[in-house]
SEMIKE-423317 format. One record per residue (C-alpha): x, y, z. Coordinates in pm, whole numbers, plus 50000, padded with zeros to 5 digits. Example, Ala and Ser with C-alpha at 12.3 -4.5 7.8 and 13.67 -1.06 7.14 Angstrom:
# residues 2
512304955050780513674989450714
***
This chain:
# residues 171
500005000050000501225033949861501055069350071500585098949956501345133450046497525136250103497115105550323499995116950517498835155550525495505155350557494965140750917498025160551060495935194350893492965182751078495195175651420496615209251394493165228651289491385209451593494195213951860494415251951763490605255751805490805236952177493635259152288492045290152190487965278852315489045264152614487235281252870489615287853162488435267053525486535293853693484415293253378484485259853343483515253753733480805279353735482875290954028484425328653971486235330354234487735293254228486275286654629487815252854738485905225554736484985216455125481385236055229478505220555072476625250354897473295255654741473755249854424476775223454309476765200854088475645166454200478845151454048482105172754092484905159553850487375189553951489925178554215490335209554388487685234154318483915233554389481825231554074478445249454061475315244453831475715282653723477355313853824474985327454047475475295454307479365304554292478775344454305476585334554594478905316954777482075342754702479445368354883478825348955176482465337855209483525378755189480755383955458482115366955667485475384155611484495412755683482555405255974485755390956118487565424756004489465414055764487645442455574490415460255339491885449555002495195438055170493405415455452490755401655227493125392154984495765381055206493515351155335491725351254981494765341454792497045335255049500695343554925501975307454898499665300054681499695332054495501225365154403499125384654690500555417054580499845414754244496335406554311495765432954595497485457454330495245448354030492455455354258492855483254426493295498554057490325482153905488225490354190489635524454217489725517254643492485520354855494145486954983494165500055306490415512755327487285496155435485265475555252481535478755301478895451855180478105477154890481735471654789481175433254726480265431454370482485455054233485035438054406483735401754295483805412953956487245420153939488495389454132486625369453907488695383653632492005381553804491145343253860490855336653491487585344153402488655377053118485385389653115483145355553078481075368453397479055402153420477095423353713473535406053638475045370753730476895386954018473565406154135471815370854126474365355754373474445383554574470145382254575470035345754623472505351254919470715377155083466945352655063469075334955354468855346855691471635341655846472965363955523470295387455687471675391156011474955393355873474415421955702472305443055997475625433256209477245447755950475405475855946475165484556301478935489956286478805511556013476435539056212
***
């Protein structure tokens, strides 16, 4: 049996054309996971998946259940005081794990807040959004899916009370 050129050149062309289009469509994990700000797996939230595949991350049946979770997590920071850039982001992306200054950095320009200054509940999207981005998402999330999480989050009352604690401190 005889190859040709063709034979030979026509199924690499089709591996190259098909590994080109996976590199450049592959969604990146946060989008992948449904999870923005790539939370650890561990808690069992409302709304993940009934069968998660990733190792490390939790996996969520849509954005909203992640941005939900990335609210109550950041709640809780600051309830704890660990409410600036710097302190949320220190135990956020802990700095051997990450570049913490980078991140706190890249905020504190796209947010246009301090490092140093206090981050109120009102903060939280803005915020969210640009973590999400930081963690790989490039834009794949926007404020309406953030606004659900952050809506779904605050149906639950111990989000509730969280907040009016919150709140009180602020007066």
């Amino acid at each position: 049996m005889q190859l040709t050129k063709l034979s030979i050149i026509a199924p690499l062309a089709a591996l190259i054309v098909w590994g080109i289009y996976t590199m450049t469509n592959k969604k990146n994990r946060n989008v992948r996971n449904n999870n923005p700000l790539n939370i650890k797996k561990g808690a069992d939230w409302v709304g993940l998946k009934a069968i998660q595949t990733d190792g490390t991350f939790a996996q969520f049946k849509a954005p909203k259940y992640g941005f939900r979770a990335a609210f109550i997590i950041l709640l809780q920071y600051l309830e704890r005081e660990d409410n600036t850039i710097q302190l949320i982001i220190a135990k956020w992306a802990p700095s051997s794990e990450n570049n913490t200054g980078n991140y706190i950095n890249y905020l504190a320009q796209k947010t246009e807040l301090s490092p140093g200054a206090e981050i109120l509940p009102t903060d939280l999207p803005l915020l969210m959004y640009h973590m999400a981005n930081l963690e790989g998402a490039k834009g794949a999330f926007d404020y309406t899916q953030i606004k659900d999480g952050v809506e779904l989050a605050e149906q639950e009352s111990f989000v509730i009370a969280r907040l009016n604690r919150l709140s009180a401190g602020y007066a």
